[in-house]
C-alpha positions as CSV (number, residue, x, y, z in Angstrom):
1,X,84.7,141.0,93.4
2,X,84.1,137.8,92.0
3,X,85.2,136.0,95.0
4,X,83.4,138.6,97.3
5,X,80.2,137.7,96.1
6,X,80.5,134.1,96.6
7,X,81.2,134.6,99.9
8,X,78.2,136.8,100.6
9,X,76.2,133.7,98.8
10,X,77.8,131.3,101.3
11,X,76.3,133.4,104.0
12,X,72.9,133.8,102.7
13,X,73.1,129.8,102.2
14,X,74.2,129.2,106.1
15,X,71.7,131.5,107.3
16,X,69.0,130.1,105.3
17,X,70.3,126.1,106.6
18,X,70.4,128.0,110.2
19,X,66.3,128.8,109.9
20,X,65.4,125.3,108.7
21,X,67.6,124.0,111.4
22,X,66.0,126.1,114.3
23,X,62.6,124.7,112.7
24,X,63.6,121.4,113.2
25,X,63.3,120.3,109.6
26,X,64.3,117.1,108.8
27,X,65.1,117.7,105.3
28,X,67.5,120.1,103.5
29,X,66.2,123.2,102.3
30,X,65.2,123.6,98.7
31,X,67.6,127.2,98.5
32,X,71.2,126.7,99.5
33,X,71.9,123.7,96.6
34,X,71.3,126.1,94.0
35,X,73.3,128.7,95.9
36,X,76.3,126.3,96.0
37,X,75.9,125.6,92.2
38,X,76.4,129.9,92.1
39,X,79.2,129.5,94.1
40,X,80.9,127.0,92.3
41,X,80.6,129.0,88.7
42,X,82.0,131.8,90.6
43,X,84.8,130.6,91.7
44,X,85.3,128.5,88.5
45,X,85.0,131.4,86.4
46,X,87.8,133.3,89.1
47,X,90.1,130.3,88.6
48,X,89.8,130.4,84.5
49,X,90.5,133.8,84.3
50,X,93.2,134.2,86.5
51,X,94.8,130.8,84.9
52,X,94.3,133.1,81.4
53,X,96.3,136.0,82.9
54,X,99.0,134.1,84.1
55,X,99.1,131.5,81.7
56,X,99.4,128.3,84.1
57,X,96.7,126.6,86.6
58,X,96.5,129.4,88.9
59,X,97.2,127.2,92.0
60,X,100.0,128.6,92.6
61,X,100.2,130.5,95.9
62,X,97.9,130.6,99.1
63,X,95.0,132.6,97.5
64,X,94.5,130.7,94.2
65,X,94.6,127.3,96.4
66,X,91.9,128.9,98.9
67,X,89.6,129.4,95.6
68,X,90.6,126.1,94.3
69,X,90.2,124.2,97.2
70,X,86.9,125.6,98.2
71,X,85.7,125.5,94.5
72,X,86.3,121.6,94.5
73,X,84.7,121.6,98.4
74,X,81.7,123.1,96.6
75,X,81.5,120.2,93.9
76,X,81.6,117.9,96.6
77,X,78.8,119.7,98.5
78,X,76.5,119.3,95.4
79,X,77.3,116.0,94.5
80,X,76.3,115.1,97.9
81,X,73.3,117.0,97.9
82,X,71.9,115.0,94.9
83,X,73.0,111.2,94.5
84,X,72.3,111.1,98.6
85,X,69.2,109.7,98.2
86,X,68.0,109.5,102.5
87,X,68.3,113.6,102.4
88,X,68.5,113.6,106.5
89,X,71.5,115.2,107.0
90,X,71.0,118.6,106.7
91,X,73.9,119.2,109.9
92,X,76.5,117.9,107.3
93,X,75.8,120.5,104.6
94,X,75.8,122.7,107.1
95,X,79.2,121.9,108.8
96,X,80.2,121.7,105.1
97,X,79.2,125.3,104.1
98,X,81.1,127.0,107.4
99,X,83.9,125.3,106.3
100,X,84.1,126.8,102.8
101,X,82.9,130.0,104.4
102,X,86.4,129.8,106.6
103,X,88.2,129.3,103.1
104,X,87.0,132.1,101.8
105,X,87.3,134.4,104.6
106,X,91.2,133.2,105.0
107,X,91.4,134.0,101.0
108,X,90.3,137.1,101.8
109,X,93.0,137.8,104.7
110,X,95.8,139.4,104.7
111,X,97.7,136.2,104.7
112,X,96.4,135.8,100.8
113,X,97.4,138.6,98.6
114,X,95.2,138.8,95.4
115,X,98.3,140.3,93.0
116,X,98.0,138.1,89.5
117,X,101.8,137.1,89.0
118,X,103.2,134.6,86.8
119,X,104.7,132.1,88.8
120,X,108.2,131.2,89.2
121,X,110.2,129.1,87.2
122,X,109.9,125.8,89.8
123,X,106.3,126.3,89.3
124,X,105.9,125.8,85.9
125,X,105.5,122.3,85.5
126,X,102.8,119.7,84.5
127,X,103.4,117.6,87.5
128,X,103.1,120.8,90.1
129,X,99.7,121.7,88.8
130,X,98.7,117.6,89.0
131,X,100.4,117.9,92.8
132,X,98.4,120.8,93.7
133,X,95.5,120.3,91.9
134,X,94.6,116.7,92.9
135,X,95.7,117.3,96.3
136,X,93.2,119.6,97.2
137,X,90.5,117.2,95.3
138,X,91.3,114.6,98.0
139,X,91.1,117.5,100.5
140,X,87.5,118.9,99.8
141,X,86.5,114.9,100.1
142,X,88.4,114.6,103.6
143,X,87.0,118.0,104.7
144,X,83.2,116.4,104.5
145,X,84.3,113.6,106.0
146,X,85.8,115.4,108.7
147,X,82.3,117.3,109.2
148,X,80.8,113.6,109.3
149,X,83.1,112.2,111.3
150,X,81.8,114.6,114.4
151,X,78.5,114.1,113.7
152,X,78.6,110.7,113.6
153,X,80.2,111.3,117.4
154,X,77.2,113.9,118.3
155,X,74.3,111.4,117.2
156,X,72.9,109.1,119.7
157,X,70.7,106.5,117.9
158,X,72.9,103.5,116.5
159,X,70.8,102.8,113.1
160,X,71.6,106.7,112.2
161,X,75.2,106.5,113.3
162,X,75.0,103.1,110.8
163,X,74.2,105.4,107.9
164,X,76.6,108.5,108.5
165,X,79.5,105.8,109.6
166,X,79.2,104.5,105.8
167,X,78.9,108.2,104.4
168,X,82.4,109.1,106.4
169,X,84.2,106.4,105.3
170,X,82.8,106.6,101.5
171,X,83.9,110.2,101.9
172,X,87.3,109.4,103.0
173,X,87.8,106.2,101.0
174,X,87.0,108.6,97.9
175,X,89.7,111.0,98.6
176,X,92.4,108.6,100.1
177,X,93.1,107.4,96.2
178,X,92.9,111.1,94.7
179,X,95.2,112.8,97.6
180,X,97.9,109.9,97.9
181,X,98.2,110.4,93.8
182,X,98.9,114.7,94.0
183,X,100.3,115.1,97.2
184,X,102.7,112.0,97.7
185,X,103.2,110.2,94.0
186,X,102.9,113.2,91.7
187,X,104.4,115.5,94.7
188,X,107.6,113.8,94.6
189,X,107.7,113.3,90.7
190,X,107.7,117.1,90.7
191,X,110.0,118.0,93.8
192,X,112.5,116.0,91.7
193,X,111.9,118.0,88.8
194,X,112.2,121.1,90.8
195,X,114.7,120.5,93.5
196,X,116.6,116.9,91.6
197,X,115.6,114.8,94.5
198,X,112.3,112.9,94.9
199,X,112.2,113.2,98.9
200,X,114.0,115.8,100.9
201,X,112.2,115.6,104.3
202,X,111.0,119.1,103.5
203,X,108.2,120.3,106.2
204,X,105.4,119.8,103.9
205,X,106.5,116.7,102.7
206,X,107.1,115.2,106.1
207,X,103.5,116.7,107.3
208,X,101.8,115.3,104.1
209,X,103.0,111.8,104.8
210,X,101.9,112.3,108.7
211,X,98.4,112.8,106.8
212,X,98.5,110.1,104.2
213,X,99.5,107.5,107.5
214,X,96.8,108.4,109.5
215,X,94.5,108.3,106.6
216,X,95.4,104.9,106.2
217,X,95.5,103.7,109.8
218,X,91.7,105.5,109.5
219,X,90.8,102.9,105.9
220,X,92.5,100.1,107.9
221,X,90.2,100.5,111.3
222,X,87.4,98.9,108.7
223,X,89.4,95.8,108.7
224,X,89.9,95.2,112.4
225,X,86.0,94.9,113.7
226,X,86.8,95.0,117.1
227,X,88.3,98.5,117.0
228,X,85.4,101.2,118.1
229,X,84.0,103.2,115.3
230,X,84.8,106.5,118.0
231,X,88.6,105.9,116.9
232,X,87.7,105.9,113.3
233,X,85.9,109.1,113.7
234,X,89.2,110.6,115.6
235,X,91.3,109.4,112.9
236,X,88.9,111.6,110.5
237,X,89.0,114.2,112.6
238,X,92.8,114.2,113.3
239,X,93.6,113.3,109.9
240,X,91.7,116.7,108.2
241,X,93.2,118.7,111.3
242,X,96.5,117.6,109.8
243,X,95.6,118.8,106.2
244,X,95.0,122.0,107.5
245,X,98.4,122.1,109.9
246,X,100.1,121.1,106.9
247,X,98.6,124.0,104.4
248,X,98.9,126.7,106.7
249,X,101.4,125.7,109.7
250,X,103.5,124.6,107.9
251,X,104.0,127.2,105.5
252,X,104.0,129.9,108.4
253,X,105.5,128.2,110.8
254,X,108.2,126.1,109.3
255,X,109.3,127.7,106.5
256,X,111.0,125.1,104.1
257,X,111.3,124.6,100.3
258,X,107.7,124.9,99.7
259,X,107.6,128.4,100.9
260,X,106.7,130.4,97.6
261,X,103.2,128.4,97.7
């Protein structure tokens, strides 16, 4: 129910962004932040009470990441919306919101069931919930960058593309620190508590480190001026792409040890 209603909100807040963005307005609308500050309680209060009934950080199977994930996405959203101070880039809220819209609708899937179960043994660790937890931090950072990364590809006037240029990479540069710490340092700290090796070229593990080298090829492009700013964008791109391949591809596609997340 909880989670139902958030999505509803979501929709109400794209639908509102879609009317001042048919209007042409150059400003974000004075609705949709406070509808993202409902969303986020929402789905905060969902996560503390399901971590109650099962005793852990529930973040531990596809349905209490969705929640998580989109719940930190939300933060992000709202944090943007207020210390941004040149409030032009109503396109990037907007790209934002579908985006947690899509989480929710997957949580809502079949693909997600809702059962409350304890997890298992393998889960019940310190260094799983700091994996899983901070990894999805770094995610909802990537996933605005992502959104800036194609807008910054659709906008034609230079001292614009400037601005949003700095606002993908702070985006990125913010979550590079946060997901390299849960999904590669504290990820193998607990696969070796779980499995007794640190690295097992698992699927997920192999597809996390794809992302973490692109995502550094991406922080690197700054260093090398006479690379195009277009290939930084693709590396954005591409890099989020690869977050997402390595949530869900991997975990229906190739099946490894990370299977019961």
């Amino acid at each position: 129910m909880i989670t139902t209603l958030a999505f509803i909100l979501l929709i109400i807040a794209a639908i509102i962004q879609i009317i001042f963005l048919i209007k042409k307005q150059t400003a974000y609308d004075p609705i949709s932040l406070f509808i993202f500050i409902g969303v986020a309680i929402l789905l905060c209060i969902n996560f503390i009470d399901r971590s109650i009934k099962i005793q852990f950080a529930a973040i531990t199977n596809t349905f209490e990441s969705l929640i998580f994930y989109c719940m930190n996405l939300m933060i992000v959203i709202i944090l943007f919306r207020v210390l941004v101070k040149n409030k032009i880039y109503p396109l990037i809220i907007f790209g934002s919101t579908i985006v947690a819209i899509a989480l929710l609708a997957i949580a809502s899937s079949p693909i997600a069931p809702r059962e409350v179960l304890p997890p298992v043994p393998a889960l019940q660790s310190t260094w799983l919930s700091l994996h899983v937890s901070l990894s999805f931090i770094g995610e909802a950072f990537f996933a605005v960058g992502f959104i800036t990364a194609i807008y910054y590809l659709l906008v034609k006037d230079e001292e614009k593309k400037k601005n949003i240029y700095r606002l993908m990479y702070t985006f990125n540069a913010i979550g590079y620190p946060i997901f390299t710490a849960g999904a590669l340092i504290f990820g193998a700290i607990w696969a070796q508590y779980a499995w007794g090796s640190y690295w097992s070229w698992d699927p997920k593990e192999t597809w996390a480190l794809i992302t973490w080298l692109v995502y550094t090829a991406y922080l690197h492009t700054r260093l090398v001026p006479k690379i195009d700013k277009k290939v930084a964008a693709l590396l954005s791109i591409i890099g989020f792409s690869f977050t997402v391949f390595t949530f869900f591809g991997v975990n229906y596609l190739l099946r490894g040890m990370h299977s019961y997340l």
